[in-house]
N, C-alpha and C positions, 0 to 999 in steps of 0.2 A: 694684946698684940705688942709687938717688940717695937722699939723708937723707930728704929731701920726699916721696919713693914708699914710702919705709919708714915713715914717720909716717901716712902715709894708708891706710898695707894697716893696721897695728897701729889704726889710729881704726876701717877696718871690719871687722874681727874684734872687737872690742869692740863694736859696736853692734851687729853682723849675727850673733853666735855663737849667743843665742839662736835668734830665727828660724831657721838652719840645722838649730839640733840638732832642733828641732820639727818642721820636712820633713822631717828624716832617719826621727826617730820614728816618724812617721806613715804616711812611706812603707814603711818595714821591721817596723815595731811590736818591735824592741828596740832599748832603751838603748845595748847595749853597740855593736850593729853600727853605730846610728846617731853615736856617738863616732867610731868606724873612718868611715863615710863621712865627716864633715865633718872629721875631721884628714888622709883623702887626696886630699880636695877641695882645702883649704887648701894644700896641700902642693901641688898641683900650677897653684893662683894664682899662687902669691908669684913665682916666675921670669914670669909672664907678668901682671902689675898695670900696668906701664908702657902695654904696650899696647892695653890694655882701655877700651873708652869704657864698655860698662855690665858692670861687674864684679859687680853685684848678680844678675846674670841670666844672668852664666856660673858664678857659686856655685851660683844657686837647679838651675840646671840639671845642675851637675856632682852635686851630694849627691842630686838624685832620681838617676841614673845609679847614684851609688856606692851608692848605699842598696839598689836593684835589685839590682849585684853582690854584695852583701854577701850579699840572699839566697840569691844562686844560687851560694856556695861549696859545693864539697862537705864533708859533715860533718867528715872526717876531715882538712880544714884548719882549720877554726873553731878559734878560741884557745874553751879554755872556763874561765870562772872557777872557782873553789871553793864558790860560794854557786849557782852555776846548778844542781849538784843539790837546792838546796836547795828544798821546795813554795812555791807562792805562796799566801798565806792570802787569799782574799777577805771584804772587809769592808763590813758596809753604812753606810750613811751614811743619816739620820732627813733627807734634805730631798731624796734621790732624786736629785741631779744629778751627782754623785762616781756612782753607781752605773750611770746612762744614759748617761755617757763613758765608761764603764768598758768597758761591754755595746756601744756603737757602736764602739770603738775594739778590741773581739776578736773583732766581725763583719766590721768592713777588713781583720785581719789572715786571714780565711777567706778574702778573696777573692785570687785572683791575680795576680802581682808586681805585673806590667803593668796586668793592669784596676786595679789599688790606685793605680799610679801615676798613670794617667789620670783616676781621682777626686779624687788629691791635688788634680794642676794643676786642674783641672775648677772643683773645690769649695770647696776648701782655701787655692787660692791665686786663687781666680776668673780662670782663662786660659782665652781664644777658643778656638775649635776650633782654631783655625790656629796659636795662640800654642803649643799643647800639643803639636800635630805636629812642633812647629822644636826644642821640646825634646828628644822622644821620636827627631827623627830618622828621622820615619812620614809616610805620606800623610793627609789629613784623614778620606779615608773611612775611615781605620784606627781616628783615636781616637771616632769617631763610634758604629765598630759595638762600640770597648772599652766608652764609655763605661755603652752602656747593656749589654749585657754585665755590665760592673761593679757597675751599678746593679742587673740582677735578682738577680745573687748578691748584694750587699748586701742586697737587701728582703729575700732568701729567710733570711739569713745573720740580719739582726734581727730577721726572725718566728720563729726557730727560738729567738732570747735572748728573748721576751718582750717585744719591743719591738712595739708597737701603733701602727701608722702613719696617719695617719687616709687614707683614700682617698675620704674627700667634704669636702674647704676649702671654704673661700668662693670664690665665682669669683671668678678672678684674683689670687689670696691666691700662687699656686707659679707659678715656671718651670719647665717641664721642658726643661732643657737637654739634655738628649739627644735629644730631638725638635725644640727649637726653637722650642717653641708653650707656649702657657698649657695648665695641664693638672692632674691628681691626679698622687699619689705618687711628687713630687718630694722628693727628700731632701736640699734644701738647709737643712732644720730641723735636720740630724743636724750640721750645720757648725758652731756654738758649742759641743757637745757634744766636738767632736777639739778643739779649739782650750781648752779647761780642762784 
């Protein structure tokens, strides 16, 4: 690789690691595995940087992939730390918003890979139906019947945590992208909640 292609992978791994590590999160819902996906992402740019026009979009697309396989190791390859037996203490927080990411972000992690995945791109990262297909590597009617798939086990997933959806907005307050039309019980509100 030339100086100049080396300078420019190291400028976007510095700019773009965050962001990564946070698809990875969001798509897996652990830390640990979403570390494993963006360092086997990276790992698998840097020989191909030179040739890349949008490298932003073959990262964002390889860490949802890795993030997917990550879940779907079987247990008895998983590396497991020393602190993973250890409990997770849940703690509230007096202004309610640490506790509503908390509760949205372990209703994503109820729903399945792929429909998770398909809400990431969806929601997370706002991609077209069509934009999500070319990631996933699926037909559009695929992510269409994931997405809202995704979405009822989300709703079912946040009424079961206490999460209280209003199902009468204002007209025209939601899209429902799953459908395509203005509509209720759109959970594009649940979007700055994964993003904190």
């Amino acid at each position: 690789m030339k100086p100049a292609d080396e300078d420019g992978f190291r400028e976007f791994v510095a700019s773009e690691m965050a962001t990564l590590r946070k698809l990875a999160y969001v798509t897996c819902g652990n830390w640990h595995a979403a570390e494993d996906a963006v360092a086997n992402t990276l790992a698998k740019l840097y020989p191909r940087w030179a040739g890349l026009d949008r490298p932003d979009l073959y990262a964002r697309t390889m860490v949802v992939r890795a993030a997917i396989d990550e879940t779907r190791r079987p247990w008895w390859r998983r590396e497991r730390s020393a602190g993973h037996e250890l409990p997770d203490v849940a703690g509230s927080d007096p202004s309610g918003i640490t506790d509503e990411g908390l509760r949205v972000r372990a209703a994503l992690r109820a729903v399945p890979a792929r429909q998770r995945a398909v809400l990431v791109l969806r929601f997370y990262l706002d991609m077209t139906v069509e934009e999500a297909a070319d990631v996933l590597g699926v037909r559009t009617p695929t992510i269409r019947s994931q997405t809202s798939r995704g979405l009822a086990n989300l709703r079912e997933a946040l009424a079961a945590s206490g999460v209280d959806l209003d199902e009468n907005p204002e007209p025209g307050a939601w899209i429902d992208a799953a459908q395509g039309h203005r509509g209720s019980g759109d959970l594009r509100g649940t979007t700055p909640a994964l993003r904190r």
